[in-house]
C-alpha positions in Angstrom: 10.0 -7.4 -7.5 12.6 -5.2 -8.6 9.5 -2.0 -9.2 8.3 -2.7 -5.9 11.9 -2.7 -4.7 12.6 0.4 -6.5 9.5 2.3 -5.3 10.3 1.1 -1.9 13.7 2.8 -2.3 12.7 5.9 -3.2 10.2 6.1 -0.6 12.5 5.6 1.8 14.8 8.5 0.0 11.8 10.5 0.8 11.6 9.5 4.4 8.1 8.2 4.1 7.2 6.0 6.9 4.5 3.7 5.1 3.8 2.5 1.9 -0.1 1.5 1.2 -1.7 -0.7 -1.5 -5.1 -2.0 -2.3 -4.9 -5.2 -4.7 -7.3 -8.1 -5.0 -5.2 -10.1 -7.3 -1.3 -9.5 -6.0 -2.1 -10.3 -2.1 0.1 -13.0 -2.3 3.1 -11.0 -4.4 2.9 -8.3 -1.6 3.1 -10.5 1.6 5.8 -12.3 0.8 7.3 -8.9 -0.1 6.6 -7.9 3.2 3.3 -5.9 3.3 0.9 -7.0 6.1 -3.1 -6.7 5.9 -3.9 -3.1 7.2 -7.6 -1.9 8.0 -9.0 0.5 5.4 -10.5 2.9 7.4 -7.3 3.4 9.2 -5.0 4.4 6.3 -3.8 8.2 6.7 -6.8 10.4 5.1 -4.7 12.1 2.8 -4.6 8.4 1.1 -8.2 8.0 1.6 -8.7 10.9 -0.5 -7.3 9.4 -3.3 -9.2 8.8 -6.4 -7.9 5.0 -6.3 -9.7 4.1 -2.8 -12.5 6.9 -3.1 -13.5 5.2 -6.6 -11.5 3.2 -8.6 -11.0 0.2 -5.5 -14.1 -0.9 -4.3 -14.1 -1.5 -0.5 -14.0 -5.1 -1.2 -10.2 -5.4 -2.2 -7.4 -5.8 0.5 -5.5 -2.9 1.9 -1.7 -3.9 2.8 0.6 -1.6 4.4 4.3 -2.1 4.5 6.3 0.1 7.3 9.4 1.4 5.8 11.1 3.2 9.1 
């Protein structure tokens, strides 16, 4: 908790206005922590283009979003 917390923070820092995740072990973890079920295909592209959902997260797993604004 205190990592997510921390990342969180700094995001924030950042102004980012949304955090992302895919998991399909720590769905649980991540809504109680306040991340909500978000549609894959309707994450930012610039996430899309990463390596973790292009490849390394098949499109099986959950995608959470957590709104940080």
């Amino acid at each position: 908790r205190s990592l997510v917390e921390a990342a969180e923070t700094l995001a924030k820092d950042r102004e980012v206005g949304a955090l992302y995740l895919l998991t399909n072990t720590a769905n649980q973890f991540f809504l109680v922590a306040g991340y909500a079920p978000f549609e894959r295909d309707k994450a930012p592209r610039d996430i899309q283009m990463t390596r973790e959902f292009k490849e390394l997260c098949p499109s099986g797993v959950d995608c959470l979003r957590r709104l940080l604004a």
